[in-house]
N, C-alpha and C positions, 0 to 999 in steps of 0.2 A: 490482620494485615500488618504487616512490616513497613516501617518507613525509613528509608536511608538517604543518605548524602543529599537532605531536600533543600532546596532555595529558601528566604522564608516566602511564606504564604499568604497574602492580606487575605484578611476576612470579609474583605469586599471582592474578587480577584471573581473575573466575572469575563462574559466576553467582551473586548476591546477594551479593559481596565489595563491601567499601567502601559499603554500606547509610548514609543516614544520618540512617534515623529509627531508633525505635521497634520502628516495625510492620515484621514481615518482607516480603519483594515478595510471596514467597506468601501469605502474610495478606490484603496489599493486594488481589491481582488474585484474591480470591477471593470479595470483596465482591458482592453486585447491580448493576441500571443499569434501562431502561426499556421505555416501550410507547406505540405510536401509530397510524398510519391504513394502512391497503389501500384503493386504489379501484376502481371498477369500472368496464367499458368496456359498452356495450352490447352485446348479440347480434350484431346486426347488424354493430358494427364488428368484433367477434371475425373473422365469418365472413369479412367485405372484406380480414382484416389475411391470409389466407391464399393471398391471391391477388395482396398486394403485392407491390412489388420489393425485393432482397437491401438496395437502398437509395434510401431514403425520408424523407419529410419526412412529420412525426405531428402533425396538429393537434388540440388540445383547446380548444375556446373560440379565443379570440384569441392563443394560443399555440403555436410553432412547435417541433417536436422533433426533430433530426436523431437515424437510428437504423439500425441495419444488422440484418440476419434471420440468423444463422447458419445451417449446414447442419444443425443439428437442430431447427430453428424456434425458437432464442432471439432474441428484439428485446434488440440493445443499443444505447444510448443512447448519445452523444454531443455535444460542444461543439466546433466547429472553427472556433477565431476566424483573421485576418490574411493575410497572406500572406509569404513567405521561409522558410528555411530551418525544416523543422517538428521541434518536440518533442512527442512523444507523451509524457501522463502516467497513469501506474497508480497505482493509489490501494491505501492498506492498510483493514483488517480493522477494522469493519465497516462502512466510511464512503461515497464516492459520489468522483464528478468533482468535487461541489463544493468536498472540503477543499484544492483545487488552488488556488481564485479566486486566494491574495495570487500565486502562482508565475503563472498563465496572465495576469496584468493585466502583472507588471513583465515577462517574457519577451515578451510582446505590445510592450508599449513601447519596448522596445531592438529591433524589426524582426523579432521570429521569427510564424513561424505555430504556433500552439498547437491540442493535440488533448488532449483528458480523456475516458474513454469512463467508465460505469459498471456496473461488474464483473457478469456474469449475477448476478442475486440480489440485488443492490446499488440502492439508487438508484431509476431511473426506467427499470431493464431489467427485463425478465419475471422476475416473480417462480413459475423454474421449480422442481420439486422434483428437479431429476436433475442432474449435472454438475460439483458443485460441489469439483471437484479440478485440483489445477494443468496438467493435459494439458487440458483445458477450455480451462482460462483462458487457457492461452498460445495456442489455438487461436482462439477469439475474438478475442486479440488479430492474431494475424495474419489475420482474415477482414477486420477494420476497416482496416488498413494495405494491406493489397491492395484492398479496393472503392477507398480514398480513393487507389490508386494513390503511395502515400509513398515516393520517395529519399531514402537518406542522411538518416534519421532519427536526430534524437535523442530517447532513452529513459528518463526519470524515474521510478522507482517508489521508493517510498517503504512499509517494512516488508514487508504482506505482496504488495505492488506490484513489490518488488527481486526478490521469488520469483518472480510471474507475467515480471518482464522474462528473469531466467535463463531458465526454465521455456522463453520463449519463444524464445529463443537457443539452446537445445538441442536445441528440435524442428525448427526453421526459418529456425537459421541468420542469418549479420549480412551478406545481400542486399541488406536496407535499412537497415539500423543502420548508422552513423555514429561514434554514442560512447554511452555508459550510464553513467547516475549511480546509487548505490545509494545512499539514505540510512535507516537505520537500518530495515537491510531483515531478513528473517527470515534471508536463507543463510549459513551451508550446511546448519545441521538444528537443530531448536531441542529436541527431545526428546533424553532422553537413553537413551543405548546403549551397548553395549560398545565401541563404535568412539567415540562420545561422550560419554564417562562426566562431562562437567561441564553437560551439558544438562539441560531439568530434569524429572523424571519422569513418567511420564505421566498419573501420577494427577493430577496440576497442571491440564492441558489436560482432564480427561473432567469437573475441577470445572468448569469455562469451561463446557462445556457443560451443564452440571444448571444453572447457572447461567441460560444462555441460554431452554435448554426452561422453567423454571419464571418465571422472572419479571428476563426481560433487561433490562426499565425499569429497574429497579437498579442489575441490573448496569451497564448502560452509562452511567448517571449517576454511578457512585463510580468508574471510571475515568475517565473525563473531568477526575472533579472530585479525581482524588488523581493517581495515579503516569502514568498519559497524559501529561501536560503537567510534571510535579512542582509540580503544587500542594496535595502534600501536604509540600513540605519548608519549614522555618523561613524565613519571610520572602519565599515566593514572592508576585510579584504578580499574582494571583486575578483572570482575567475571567469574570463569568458571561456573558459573551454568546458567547466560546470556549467552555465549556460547554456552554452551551445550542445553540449549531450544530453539536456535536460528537453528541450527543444526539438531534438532530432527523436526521442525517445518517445514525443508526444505527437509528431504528425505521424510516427508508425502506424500506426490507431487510426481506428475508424471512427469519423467521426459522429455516427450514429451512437457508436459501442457508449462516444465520454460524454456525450450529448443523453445517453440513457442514466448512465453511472454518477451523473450527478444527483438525480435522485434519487437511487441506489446508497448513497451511501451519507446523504445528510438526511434523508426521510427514516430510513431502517432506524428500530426501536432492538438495540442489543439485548435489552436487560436481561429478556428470559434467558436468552443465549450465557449473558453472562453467571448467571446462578447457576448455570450447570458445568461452572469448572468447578474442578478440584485439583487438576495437575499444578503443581507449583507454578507460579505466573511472574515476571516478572512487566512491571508498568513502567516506561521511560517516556519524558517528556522534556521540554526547556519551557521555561516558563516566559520565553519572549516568542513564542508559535503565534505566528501569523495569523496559520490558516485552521486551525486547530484550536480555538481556545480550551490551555488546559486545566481551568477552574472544571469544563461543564464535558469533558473530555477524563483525562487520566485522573484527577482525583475523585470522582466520581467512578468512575470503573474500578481503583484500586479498593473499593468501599464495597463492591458490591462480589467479587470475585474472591471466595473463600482462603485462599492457598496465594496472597499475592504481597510483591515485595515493591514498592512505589519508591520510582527515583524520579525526580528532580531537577534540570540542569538551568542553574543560573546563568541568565543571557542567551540559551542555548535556541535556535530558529527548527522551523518545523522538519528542512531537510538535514537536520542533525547529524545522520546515520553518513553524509557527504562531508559537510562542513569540519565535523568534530569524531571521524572516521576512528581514530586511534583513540579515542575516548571511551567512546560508544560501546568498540571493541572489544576493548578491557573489560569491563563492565557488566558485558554479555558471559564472556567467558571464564570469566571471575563464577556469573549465578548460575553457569551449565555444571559448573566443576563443583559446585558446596551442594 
């Protein structure tokens, strides 16, 4: 393992160590967030959609939808701009392909061809009530990579996105992978156990959920607007329109899908997943994540992941990939290009 440009590290560095508010993270992410729209398709197209192909173009109006059928009839959605060398992007909990745009525009720009799908339950994919666990997801994911026929992909997931890339590397193997970036991703287990006794308990996550079942509008607006981003520390500078699309991207979502995926992705055990990379990896973090502690998160993964280069970003909050966009950026395509 490679380690670059790190923060330093106490050797206590734990979950909820080095805090630096007030309010504890469990405090924080125990808060509410919010509530928005489901749409409805006609009968009629319900019945047509049963007779489509694994892959298809989805029209609504004067809108086009690229989207693929899994083999348990999930439609999942996706964006596949440009053309070269392609990066597939996984997106974290509870959000969509869209929180990719600033990544799929600059990665588009410098010559790559860009993929974002939106997670079953997520987004603009079937909003199903079954599935919603990491054997799923990784499977999904390789349904989309094999219709769109991808080599030598590169692999972006981001949180609980890091878990569905492992997830998918464990079941099906790096055929088409290329390289994998993890950035402040959930592995290797975010609950805590006897084998992981600094994770954080379960009663933490089953709140998340009373959370989500009663009144997720809440919830998902006081993460957004506190420890998601760290705009709840001294002197952060506050966008409501990150907010507000961070918000908009989480009532897309079903909320059975984020109601399931919370134990999707703090109960899953990566490790075996992770001992079976070998493609060059690259591990990104800030060491002020919120929601991600990344003592029991990325240093820990970069440990365990043969082929891996561990970065660090001081002060840096868990929606890094938003806040510190041109950083991040850099960084990535700095480790595609060596």
């Amino acid at each position: 393992m490679e380690t670059i440009g790190t923060a330093d590290i106490p050797s206590d560095a734990r979950i909820g160590a080095g805090s630096k508010s007030d309010i504890s993270r469990r405090d924080v992410l125990m808060g509410g967030a919010a509530v928005l729209l489901a749409s409805t398709l006609p009968l009629a197209s319900n019945a047509e959609s049963l007779n489509q192909s694994k892959n298809r173009s989805h029209h609504t109006g004067d809108k086009q939808m690229n989207t693929i059928t899994t083999k348990d009839g999930v439609t999942i959605y996706y964006k596949d701009w440009g053309k070269g060398e392609p990066i597939v992007f996984s997106h974290g909990w509870p959000l969509s392909a869209d929180d990719w745009d600033t990544q799929m525009m600059f990665f588009l720009n410098h010559g790559y061809r860009v993929i974002a799908h939106d997670r079953r339950g997520h987004g603009r994919s079937s909003q199903t009530g079954e599935g919603h666990d990491m054997d799923h997801y990784a499977d999904d994911l390789a349904a989309l990579t094999a219709q769109l026929d991808l080599k030598k992909a590169i692999h972006i997931g981001h949180s609980t996105g890091g878990g569905e890339i492992a997830r998918y590397i464990g079941r099906h193997g790096e055929s088409r992978v290329s390289k994998a970036v993890l950035i402040s991703s959930v592995p290797p287990l975010m609950v805590k156990t006897p084998a992981n006794p600094i994770g954080l308990p379960k009663d933490v996550f089953d709140g998340f959920q009373t959370q989500v079942a009663n009144d997720r509008a809440q919830f998902y607006l006081d993460l957004a607007t506190g420890p998601f981003y760290g705009y709840n520390r001294a002197g952060a500078k506050v966008s409501q329109a990150v907010i507000q699309n961070w918000w908009r991207q989480g009532m897309m979502g079903g909320a059975k899908a984020h109601y399931d995926g919370i134990v999707a992705f703090s109960q899953t055990d990566f490790t075996p997943d992770l001992k079976k990379f070998t493609v060059p990896t690259l591990v990104m973090q800030g060491d002020d994540d919120q929601i991600v502690p990344y003592a029991d998160a990325s240093l820990l993964t970069a440990k365990i992941v043969k082929n891996a280069t561990l970065k660090i970003y001081k002060g840096f909050p868990h929606g890094m990939p938003t806040t510190q966009a041109a950083t991040i950026n850099a960084d990535i395509l700095a480790f595609l290009k060596s």
